[in-house]
C-alpha positions as CSV (number, residue, x, y, z in Angstrom):
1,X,28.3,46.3,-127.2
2,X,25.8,46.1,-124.8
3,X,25.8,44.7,-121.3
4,X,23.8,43.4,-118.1
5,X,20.7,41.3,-117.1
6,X,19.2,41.2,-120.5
7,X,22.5,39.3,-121.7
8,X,22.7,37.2,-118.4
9,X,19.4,35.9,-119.1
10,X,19.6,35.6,-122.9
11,X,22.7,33.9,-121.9
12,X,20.7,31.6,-119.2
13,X,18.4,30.4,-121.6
14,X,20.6,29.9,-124.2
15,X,22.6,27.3,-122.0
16,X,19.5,25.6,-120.7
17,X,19.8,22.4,-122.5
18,X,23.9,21.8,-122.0
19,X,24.4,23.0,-118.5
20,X,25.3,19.0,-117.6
21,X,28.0,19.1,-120.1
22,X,30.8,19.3,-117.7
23,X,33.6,16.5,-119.6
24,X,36.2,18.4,-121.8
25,X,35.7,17.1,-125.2
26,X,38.4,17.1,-127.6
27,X,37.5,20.7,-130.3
28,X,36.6,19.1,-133.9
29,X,39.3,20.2,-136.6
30,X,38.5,23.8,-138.2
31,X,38.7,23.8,-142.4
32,X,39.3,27.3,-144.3
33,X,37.5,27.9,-147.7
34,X,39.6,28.9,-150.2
35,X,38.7,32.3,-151.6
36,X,39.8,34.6,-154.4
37,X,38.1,37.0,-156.7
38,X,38.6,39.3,-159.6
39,X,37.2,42.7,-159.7
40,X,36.9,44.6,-163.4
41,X,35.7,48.3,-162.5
42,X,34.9,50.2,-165.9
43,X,34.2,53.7,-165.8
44,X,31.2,53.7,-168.8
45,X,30.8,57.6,-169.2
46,X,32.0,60.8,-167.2
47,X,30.9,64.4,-167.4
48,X,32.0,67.5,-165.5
49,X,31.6,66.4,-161.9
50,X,30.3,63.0,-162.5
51,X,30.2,59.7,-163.8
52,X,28.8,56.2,-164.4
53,X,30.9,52.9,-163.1
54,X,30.2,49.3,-163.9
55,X,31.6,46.7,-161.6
56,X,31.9,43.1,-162.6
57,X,32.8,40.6,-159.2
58,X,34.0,37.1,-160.4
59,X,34.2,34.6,-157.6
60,X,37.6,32.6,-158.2
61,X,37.1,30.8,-154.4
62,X,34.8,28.2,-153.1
63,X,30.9,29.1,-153.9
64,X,29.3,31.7,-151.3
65,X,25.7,32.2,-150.9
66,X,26.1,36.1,-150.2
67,X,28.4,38.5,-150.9
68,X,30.1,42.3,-149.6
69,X,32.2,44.0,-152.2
70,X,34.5,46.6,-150.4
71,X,36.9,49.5,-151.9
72,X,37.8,52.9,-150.9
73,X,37.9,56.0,-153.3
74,X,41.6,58.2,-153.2
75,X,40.2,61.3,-154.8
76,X,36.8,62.5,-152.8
77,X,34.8,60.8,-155.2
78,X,30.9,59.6,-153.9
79,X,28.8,57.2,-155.0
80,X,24.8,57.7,-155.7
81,X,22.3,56.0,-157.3
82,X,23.2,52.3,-158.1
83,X,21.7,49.0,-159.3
84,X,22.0,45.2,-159.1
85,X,23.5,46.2,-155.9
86,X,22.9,48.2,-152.4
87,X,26.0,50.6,-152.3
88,X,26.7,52.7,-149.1
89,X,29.6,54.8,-148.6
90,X,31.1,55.7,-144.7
91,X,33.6,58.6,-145.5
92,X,36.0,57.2,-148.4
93,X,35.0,53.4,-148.1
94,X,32.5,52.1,-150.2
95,X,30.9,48.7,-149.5
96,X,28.4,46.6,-151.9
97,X,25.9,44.4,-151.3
98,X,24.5,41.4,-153.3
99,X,20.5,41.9,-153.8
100,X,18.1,39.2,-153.5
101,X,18.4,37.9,-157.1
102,X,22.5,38.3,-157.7
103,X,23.7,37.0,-154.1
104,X,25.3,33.1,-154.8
105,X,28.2,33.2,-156.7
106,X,29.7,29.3,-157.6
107,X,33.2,29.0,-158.2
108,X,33.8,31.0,-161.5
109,X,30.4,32.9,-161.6
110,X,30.4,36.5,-161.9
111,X,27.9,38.9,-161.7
112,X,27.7,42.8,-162.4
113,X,26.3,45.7,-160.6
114,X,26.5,49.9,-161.6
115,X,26.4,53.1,-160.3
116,X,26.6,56.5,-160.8
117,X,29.1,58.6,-158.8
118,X,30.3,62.5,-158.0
119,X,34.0,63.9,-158.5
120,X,36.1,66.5,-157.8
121,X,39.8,67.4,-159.5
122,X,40.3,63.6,-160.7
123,X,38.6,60.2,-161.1
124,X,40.9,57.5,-160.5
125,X,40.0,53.6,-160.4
126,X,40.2,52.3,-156.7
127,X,43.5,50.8,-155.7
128,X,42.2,47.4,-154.3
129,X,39.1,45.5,-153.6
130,X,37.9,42.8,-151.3
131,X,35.0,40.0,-151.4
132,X,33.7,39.1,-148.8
133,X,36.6,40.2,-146.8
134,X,39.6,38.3,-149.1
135,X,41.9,41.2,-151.5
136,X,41.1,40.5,-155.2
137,X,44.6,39.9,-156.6
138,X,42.5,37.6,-159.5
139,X,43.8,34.6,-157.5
140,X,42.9,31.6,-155.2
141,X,44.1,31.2,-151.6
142,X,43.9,28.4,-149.5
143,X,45.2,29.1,-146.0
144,X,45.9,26.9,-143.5
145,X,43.6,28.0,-140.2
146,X,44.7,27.8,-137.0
147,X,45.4,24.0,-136.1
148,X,42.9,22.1,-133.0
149,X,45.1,21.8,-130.4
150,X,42.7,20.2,-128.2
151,X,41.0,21.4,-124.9
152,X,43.0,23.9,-123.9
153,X,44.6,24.0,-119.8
154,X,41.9,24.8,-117.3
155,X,42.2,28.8,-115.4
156,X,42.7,30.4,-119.1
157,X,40.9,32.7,-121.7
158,X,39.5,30.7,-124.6
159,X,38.9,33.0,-127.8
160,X,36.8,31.7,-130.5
161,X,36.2,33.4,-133.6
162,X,33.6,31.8,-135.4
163,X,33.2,32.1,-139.8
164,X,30.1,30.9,-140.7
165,X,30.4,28.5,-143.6
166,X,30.0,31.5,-146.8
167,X,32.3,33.6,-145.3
168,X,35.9,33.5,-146.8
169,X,38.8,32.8,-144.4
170,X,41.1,35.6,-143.7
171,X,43.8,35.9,-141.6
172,X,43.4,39.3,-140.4
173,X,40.9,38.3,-138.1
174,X,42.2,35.6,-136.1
175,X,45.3,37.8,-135.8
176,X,43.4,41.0,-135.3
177,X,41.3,39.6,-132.4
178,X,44.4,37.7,-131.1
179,X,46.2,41.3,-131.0
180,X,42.9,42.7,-129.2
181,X,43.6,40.3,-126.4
182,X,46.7,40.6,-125.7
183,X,46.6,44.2,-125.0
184,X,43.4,43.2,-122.7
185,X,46.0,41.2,-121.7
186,X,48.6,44.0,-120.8
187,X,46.0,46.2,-119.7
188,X,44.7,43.8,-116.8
189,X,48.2,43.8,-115.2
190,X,48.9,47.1,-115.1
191,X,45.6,47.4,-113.9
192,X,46.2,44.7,-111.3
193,X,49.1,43.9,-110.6
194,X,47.9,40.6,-111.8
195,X,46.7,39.2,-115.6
196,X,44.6,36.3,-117.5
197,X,46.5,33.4,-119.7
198,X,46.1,33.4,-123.1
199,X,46.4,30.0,-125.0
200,X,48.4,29.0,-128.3
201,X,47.1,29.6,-130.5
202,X,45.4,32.5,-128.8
203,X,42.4,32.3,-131.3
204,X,40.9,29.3,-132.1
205,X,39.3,29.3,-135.5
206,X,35.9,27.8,-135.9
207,X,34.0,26.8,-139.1
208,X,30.3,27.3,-138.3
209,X,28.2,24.8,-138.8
210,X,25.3,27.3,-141.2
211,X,25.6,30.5,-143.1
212,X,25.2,33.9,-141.8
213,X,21.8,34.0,-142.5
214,X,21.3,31.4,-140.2
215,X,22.4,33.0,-137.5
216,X,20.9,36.0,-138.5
217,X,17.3,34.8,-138.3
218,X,17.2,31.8,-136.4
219,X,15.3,32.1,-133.3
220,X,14.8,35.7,-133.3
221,X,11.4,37.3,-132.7
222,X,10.9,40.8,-131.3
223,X,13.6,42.9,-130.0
224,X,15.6,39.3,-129.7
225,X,17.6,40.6,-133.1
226,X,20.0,42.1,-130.4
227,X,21.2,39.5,-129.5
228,X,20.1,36.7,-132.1
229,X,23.3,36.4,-133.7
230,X,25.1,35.9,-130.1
231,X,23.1,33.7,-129.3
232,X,23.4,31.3,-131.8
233,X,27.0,31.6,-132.0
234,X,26.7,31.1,-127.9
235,X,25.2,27.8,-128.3
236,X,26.9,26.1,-131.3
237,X,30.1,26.7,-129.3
238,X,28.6,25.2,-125.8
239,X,27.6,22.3,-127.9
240,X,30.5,21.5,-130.2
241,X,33.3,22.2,-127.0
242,X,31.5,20.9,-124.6
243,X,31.5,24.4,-123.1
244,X,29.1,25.2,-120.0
245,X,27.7,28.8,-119.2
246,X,29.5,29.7,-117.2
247,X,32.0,27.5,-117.1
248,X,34.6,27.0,-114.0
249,X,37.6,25.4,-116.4
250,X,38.0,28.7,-118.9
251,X,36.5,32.3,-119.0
252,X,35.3,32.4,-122.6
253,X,35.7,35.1,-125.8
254,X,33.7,34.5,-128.8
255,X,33.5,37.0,-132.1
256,X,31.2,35.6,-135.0
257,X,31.4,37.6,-138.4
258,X,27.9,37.9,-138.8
259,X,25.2,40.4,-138.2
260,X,22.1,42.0,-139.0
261,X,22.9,45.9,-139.7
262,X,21.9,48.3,-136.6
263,X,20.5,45.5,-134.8
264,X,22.9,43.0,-133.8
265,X,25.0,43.0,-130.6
266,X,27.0,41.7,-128.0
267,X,27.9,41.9,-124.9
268,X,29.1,39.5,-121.4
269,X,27.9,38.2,-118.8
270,X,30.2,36.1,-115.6
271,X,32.6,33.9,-117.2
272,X,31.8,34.6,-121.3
273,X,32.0,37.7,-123.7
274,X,30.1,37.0,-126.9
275,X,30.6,39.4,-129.7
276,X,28.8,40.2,-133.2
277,X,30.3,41.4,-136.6
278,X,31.2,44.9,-136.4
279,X,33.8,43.7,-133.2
280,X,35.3,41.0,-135.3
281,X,35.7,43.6,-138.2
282,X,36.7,46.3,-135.7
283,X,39.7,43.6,-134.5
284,X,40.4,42.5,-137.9
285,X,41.5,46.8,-138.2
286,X,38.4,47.4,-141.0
287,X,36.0,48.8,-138.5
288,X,36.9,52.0,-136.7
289,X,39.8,53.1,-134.8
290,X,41.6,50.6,-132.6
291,X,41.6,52.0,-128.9
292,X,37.7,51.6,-129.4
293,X,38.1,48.0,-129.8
294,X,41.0,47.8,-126.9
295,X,38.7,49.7,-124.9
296,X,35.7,47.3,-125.6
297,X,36.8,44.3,-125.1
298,X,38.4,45.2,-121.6
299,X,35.0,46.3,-120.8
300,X,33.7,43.4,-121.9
301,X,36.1,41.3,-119.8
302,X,35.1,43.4,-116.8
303,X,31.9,41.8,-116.6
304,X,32.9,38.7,-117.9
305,X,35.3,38.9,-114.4
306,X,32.0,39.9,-113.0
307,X,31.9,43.2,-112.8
308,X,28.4,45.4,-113.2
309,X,28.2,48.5,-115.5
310,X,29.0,51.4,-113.8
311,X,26.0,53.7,-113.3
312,X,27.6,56.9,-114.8
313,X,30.5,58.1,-116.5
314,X,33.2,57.6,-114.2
315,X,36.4,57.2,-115.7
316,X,36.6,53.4,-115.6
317,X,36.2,51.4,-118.3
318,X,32.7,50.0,-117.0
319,X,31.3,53.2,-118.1
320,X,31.2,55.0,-121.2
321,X,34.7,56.2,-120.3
322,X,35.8,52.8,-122.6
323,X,35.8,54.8,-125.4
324,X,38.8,57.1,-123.9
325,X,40.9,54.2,-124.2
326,X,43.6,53.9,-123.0
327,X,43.2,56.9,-120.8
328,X,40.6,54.5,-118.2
329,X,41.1,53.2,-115.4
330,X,39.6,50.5,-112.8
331,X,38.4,51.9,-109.5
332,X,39.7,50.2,-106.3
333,X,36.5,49.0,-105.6
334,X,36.2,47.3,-109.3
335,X,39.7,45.6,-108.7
336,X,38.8,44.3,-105.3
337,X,35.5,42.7,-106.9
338,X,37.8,40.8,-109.9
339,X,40.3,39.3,-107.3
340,X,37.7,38.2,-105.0
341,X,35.5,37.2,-108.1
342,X,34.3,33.8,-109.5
343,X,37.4,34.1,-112.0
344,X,40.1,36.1,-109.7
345,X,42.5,32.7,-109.6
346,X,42.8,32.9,-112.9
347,X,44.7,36.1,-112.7
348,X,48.5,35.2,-112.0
């Protein structure tokens, strides 16, 4: 997350060409791809204190262009050297990555990757996988997204999470993010004596309109990849809801599952909080500890409400203090500034 006048102008160009759009437009129906996968994981050879895996992904779901292969190891074991695949490994979760050659997968098409791997005491195949997200249980779902409801009533929150269209649905995101807000939600009146509306559904489920490469890449030169993959999310939203930046009918929260590793972003500016992958994962409960995330998006919201970072670590959650979640809290002066803010009558 990262905040202030580089996002407020990102966000100002950004919005250049659909500033007029004022008329509330009725939000085009969302679709969910179905998605399933099988995962066979063979261990090939083992000697004392190591071994050689082979992995074999079978796409049972629509087709995806790309494609993240996740597990976590019960027994201390470590992965090394691999091929036909980038493998990383953050404590005991290991995660998978398609190569250049390997990475579309049509319904039915399975492709194989290796590597070789450290243990300890015992070697035992991992639990449970996921593609792209979705838990191989060697079937197809199809779930039903969150429905259109329309525009939603004027003074609430609007929360978007947009799937670009290779990324599986899954249910743990809407739901995750939708939990996120609520306890913004519940943090805001105790805070203030005073809170934001949510809507109903609180998340509203968006199909985007390219792949995550798309978003990735498109239109981003320089130091831009920050906040590329905002961006893009940040207009396709304005243009398919008819949103304006800001906007006076909703403040606005959007979370796109796509980024570009150790270079995408996010952050807010007065009246929207636009948010890469690793805060969608993070919601979704597959990306850190949860008061993190709590403590993020109230931050987040801060500046959405128009607040400024604070200029040192002062205990509220405009500072670094976010992170001590839930043990922040707004200064006076910080309260004073939402209520008499842009968005303060939206807090009942």
């Amino acid at each position: 997350m990262k905040t202030g006048g580089i996002m407020r102008r990102l966000l100002a160009v950004a919005a250049t060409a659909v500033l007029g759009l004022t008329t509330a437009v009725l939000a085009p129906g969302v679709s969910a791809a179905a998605a399933g996968c099988r995962v066979a994981y063979t261990i090939g050879s083992q000697w004392s204190g190591g071994f050689g895996a082979d992995v074999t992904v079978t796409n049972l779901g629509d087709p995806v262009s790309g494609w993240t292969l996740r597990w976590t190891f019960g027994a201390g074991q470590t992965v090394g050297q691999a091929w036909n695949a980038g493998v990383t490994q953050s404590g005991a979760t290991v995660t998978a990555v398609n190569v250049a050659y390997n990475g579309s997968l049509a319904t039915g098409g399975s492709t194989s990757f290796g590597f070789n791997g450290s243990w300890t005491g015992s070697n035992p195949a991992p639990g449970s996988f996921t593609l792209n997200g979705t838990v191989c249980t060697g079937g197809v779902t199809s779930p039903s997204p969150s429905p259109s409801t329309g525009t939603p009533p004027a003074k609430t929150v609007r929360v978007f999470w947009l799937r670009p269209a290779d990324v599986p649905y899954d249910q743990r995101y809407p739901d995750g993010i939708a939990a996120v807000m609520r306890e913004a939600q519940r943090y805001y009146k105790q805070e203030l004596g005073k809170t934001f509306t949510l809507n109903e559904p609180v998340v509203e489920v968006v199909t985007g309109d390219h792949d995550q490469n798309w978003y990735i890449t498109t239109g981003c030169t320089g130091s831009d990849h920050y906040w590329c993959v905002v961006g893009n999310m940040h207009q396709e939203l304005m243009r398919r809801y008819g949103i304006a930046n800001p906007d006076n009918r909703w403040l606005v929260v959007g979370e796109i599952s796509a980024e570009e590793p150790n270079r995408s972003g996010g952050g807010a500016s007065p009246g929207w909080v636009v948010l890469s992958g690793h805060d969608a994962d993070g919601a979704a409960g597959i990306n850190g500890p949860m008061n993190r995330w709590y403590g993020g998006m109230v931050h987040e919201l801060g500046h959405a409400f128009g607040l400024p970072d604070s200029t040192s670590t002062d205990g509220t959650p405009m500072s670094a203090s976010f992170y001590s979640y839930p043990n922040t809290h707004f200064s006076q002066a910080q309260k004073n500034a939402i209520l008499s803010g842009r968005y303060g009558t939206f807090l009942s």
